[in-house]
N, C-alpha and C positions, 0 to 999 in steps of 0.2 A: 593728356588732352588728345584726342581725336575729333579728326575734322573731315566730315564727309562729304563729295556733291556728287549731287544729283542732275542728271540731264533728261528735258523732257522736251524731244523733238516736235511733238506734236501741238504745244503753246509757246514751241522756242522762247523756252526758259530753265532757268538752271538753280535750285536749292541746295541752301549751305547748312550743312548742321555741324555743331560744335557739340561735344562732350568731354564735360572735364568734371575728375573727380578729385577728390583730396583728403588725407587721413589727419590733418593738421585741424586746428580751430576758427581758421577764416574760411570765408567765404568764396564762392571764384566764380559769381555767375560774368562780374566783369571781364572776366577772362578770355567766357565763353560768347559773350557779345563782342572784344574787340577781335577775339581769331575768326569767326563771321563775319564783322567788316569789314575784316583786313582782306579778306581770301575775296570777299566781291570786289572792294577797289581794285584788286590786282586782276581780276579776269576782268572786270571794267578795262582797265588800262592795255592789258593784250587785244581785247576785242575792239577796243574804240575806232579802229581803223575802218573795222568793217560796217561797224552798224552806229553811229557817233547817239540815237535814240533811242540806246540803251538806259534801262532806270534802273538803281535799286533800290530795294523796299521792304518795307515790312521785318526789319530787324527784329526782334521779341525772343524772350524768356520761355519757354516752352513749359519747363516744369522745373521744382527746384527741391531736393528733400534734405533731412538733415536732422539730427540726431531731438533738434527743439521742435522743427517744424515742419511741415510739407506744403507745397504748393505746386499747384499743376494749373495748366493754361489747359483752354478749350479743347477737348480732343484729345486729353493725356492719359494712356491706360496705367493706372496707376502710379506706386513710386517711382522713380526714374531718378539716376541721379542729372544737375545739372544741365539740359540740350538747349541749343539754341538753333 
């Protein structure tokens, strides 16, 4: 799993992306959505002091590939494994 964020001064706001892959037969897009929630409740929780009208939003599935099936969300260049 790899877990990225992003800062963008200029909309003071900050994107989280998850990637997790797996050589095994299950699945782990839930993986990649609870290490994105997790990682915004906790910078939630650090920043709260400063700005308490903070939101976050827009959890989703980005794209998901896999040996049966592919699927990609709006804006996805091709396969890609897993991101959130």
């Amino acid at each position: 799993m790899q877990a990225l964020i992003f800062s963008n001064p200029d909309t003071h706001s900050i994107r989280i992306q998850a990637t997790v892959s797996l050589t095994g037969r299950t699945e782990v897009e839930m993986e990649a959505l609870t290490a994105v929630s997790v990682a915004g409740l906790t910078i939630y929780d650090m920043c709260k002091s400063y700005d308490k009208g903070m939101v976050i939003s827009t959890v989703r599935l980005i794209s998901k590939s896999g040996k049966k099936r592919h699927l990609a969300g709006k804006g996805c260049p091709g396969k890609q494994k897993p991101s959130v």
